[in-house]
C-alpha positions as CSV (number, residue, x, y, z in Angstrom):
1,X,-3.9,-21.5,5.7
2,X,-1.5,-18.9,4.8
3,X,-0.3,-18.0,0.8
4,X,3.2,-18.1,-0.4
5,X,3.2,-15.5,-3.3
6,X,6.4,-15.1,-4.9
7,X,5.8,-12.7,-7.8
8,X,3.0,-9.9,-8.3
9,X,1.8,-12.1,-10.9
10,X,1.3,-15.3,-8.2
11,X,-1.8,-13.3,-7.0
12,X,-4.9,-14.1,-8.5
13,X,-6.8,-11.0,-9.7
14,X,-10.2,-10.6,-8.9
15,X,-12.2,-10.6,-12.1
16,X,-15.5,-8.9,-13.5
17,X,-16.6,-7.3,-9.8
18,X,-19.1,-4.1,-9.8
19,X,-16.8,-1.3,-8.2
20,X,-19.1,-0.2,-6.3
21,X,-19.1,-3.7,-4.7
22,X,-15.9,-3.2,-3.9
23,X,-14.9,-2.8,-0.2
24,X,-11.9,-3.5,1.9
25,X,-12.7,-4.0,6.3
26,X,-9.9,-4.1,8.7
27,X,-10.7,-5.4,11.8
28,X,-8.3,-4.6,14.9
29,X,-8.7,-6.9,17.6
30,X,-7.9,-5.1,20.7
31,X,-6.9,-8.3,22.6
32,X,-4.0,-9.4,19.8
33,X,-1.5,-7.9,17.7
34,X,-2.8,-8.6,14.3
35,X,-5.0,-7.0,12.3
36,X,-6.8,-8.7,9.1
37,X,-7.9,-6.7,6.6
38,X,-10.6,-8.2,4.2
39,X,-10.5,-6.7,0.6
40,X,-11.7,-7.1,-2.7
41,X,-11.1,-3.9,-4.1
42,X,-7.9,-4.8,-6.9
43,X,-6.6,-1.6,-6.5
44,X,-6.1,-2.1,-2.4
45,X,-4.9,-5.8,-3.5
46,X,-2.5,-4.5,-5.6
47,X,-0.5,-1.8,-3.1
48,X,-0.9,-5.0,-0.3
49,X,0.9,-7.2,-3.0
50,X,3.8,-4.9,-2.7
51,X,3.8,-5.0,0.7
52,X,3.2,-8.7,1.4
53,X,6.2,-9.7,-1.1
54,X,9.0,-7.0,0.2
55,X,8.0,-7.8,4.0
56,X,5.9,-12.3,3.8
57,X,7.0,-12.5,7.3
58,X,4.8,-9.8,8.6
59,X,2.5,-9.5,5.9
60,X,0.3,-12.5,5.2
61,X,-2.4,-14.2,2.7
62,X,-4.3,-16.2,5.2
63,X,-7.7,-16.7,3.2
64,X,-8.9,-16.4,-0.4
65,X,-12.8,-15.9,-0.8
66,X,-14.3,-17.7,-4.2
67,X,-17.2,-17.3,-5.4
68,X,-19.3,-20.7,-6.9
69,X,-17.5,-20.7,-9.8
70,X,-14.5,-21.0,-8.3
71,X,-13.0,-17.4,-8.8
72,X,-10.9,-15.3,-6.8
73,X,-13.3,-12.7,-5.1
74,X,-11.5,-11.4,-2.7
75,X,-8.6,-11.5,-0.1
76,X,-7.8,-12.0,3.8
77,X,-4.6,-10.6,4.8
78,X,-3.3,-10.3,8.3
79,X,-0.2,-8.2,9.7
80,X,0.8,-6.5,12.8
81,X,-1.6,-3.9,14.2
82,X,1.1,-1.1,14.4
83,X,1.3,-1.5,10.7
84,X,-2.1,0.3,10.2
85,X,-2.2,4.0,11.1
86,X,-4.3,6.7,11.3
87,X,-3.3,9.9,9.2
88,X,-4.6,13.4,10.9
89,X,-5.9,14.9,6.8
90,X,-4.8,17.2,4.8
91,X,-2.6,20.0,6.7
92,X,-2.6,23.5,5.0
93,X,1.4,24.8,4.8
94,X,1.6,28.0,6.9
95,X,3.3,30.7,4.6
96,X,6.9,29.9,6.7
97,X,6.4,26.6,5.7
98,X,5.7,27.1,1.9
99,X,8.9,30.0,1.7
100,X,10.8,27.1,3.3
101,X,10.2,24.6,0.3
102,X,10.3,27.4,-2.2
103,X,14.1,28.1,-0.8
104,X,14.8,24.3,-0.7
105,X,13.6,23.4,-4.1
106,X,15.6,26.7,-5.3
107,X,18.7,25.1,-4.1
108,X,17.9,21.5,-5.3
109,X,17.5,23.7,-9.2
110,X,21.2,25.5,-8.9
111,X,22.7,22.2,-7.5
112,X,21.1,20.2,-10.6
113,X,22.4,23.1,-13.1
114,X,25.7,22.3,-11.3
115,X,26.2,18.7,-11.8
116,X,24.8,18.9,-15.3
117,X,27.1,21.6,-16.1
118,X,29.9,19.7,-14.4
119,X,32.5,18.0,-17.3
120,X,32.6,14.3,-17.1
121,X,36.0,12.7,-16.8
C-alpha cells in the first residue's frame, strides 16, 4: 500500500517512543533497484518527509507500523537504491585548500561591501 502525503503535517508523528529505541534499517536488495528503509527515529522521518513530498514519484510511504493502540510507530519507505550513498568521513583541508577558501570568502566580503554600498535607483 503506498501513502499519498501532501503536506509535512499529513505525516503522522510518532509519539512518546524511548530514543534509544529509536532506529532506522535500510535494506538494499542487490537483485532490485529499490531500497526500503525502516525508521522510527522522528528526526530521520522528518528530513525523509522533505524528500518524499519534493520528489512522491521516487520517494514512497509504502507501510506504517502501529503499535496496539493504534499509533503511529514507525515508517517504511522505499526509493531507488542510487539514492542512498555512502560518504568517505570527515576530510581534513590541506593548507592549499584552506588559503583557497580564506581568498574566496575574502572576495565574497568586498563584493557584499560593494552591493551594499551601491545606490539604489
Amino acid at each position: 500500500m503506498e501513502y499519498n502525503f501532501k503536506t509535512m503535517e499529513d505525516f503522522p508523528v510518532i509519539k512518546c517512543q524511548d530514543l534509544a529505541e529509536a532506529e532506522t534499517t535500510i535494506s538494499i536488495m542487490r537483485t532490485e533497484d529499490i531500497a526500503v528503509i525502516y525508521t522510527s527515529d522522528n528526526t530521520t522521518i522528518t528530513k525523509l518527509k522533505k524528500k518524499i513530498l519534493a520528489n512522491p514519484r521516487d520517494w514512497k510511504v509504502t507501510r506504517l507500523y502501529k503499535t496496539a493502540a493504534g499509533e503511529v510507530s514507525g515508517y517504511e519507505i522505499t526509493c531507488p537504491k542510487k539514492f542512498i550513498s555512502y560518504r568517505l568521513g570527515e576530510v581534513e583541508q590541506t593548507e592549499a585548500r584552506k588559503a583557497q577558501s580564506a581568498a574566496a570568502a575574502e572576495r565574497l566580503k568586498v563584493l557584499r561591501a560593494k552591493r551594499k554600498n551601491k545606490p539604489t535607483v
